[in-house]
C-alpha positions as CSV (number, residue, x, y, z in Angstrom):
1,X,64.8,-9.3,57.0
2,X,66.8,-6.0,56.0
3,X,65.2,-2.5,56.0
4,X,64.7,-2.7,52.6
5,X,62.7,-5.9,52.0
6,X,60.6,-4.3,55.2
7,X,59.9,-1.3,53.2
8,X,58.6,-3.4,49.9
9,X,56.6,-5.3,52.3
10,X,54.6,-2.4,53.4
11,X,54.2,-0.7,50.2
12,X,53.5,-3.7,48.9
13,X,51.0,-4.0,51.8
14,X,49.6,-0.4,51.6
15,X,48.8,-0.9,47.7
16,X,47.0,-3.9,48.1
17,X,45.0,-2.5,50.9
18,X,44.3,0.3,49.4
19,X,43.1,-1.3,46.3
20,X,40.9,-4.0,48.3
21,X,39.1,-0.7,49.9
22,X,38.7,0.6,46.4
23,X,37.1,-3.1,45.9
24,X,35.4,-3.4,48.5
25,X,33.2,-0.3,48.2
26,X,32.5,1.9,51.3
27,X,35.1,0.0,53.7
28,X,38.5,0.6,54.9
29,X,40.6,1.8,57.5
30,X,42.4,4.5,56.6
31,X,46.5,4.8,55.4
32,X,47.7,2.1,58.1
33,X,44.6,0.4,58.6
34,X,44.7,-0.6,54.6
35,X,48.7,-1.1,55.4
36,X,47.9,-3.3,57.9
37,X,44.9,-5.6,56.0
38,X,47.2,-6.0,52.6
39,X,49.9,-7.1,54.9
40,X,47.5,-9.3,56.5
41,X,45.8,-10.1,53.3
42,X,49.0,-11.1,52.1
43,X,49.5,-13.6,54.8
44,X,46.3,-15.1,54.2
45,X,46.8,-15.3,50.5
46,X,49.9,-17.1,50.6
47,X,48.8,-20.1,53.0
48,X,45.1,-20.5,51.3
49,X,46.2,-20.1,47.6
50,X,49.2,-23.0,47.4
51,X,46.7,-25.0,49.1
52,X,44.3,-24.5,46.2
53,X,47.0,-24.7,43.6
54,X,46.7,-21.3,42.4
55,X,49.6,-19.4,41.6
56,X,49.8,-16.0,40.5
57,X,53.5,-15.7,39.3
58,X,56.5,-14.0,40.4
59,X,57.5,-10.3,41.0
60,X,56.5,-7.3,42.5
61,X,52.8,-6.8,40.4
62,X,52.7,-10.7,41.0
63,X,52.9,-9.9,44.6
64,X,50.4,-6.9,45.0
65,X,47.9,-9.1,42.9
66,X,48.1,-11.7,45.7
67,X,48.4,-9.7,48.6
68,X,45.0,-7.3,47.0
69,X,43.3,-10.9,46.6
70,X,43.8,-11.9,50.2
71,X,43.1,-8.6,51.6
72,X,39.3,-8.2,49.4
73,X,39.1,-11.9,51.2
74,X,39.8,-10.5,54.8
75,X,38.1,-7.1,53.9
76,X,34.5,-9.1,53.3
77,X,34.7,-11.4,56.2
78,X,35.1,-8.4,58.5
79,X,32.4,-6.6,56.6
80,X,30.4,-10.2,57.3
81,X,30.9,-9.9,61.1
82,X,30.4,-6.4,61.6
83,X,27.2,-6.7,59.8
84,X,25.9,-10.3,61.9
């Protein structure tokens, strides 16, 4: 992985964090915190969603749209714990 595709993968990361707190209303982590749950959000996205058949499409708005899906997902479940 070159420096470049690194840096699309956290922007990519910090948008869709940083839209998932906007979502998610009254939680998030901060600038790398968010970085750090789209990335992760990402992750999760792309191993549940081909498992459901659900495909978003290609690109880089394709790619913030299933990375901000994954990271709403991750974003409630910790919400979930930290409230139980």
């Amino acid at each position: 992985m070159g420096i470049e595709s690194l840096l699309v993968f956290i922007i990519i990361g910090a948008i869709a964090g940083w839209l998932a707190g906007l979502i998610v209303k009254g939680f998030g982590f901060g600038l790398v915190g968010n970085i750090v749950v789209g990335i992760v959000g990402a992750l999760i996205a792309g191993w549940i969603f081909p498992r459901l058949g659900f495909a978003v499409g290609g690109g880089i708005l394709a790619a913030i749209i299933h990375a901000m899906i994954g990271a709403v997902v991750l974003l409630v479940l910790i919400k979930l714990v930290k409230q139980a």
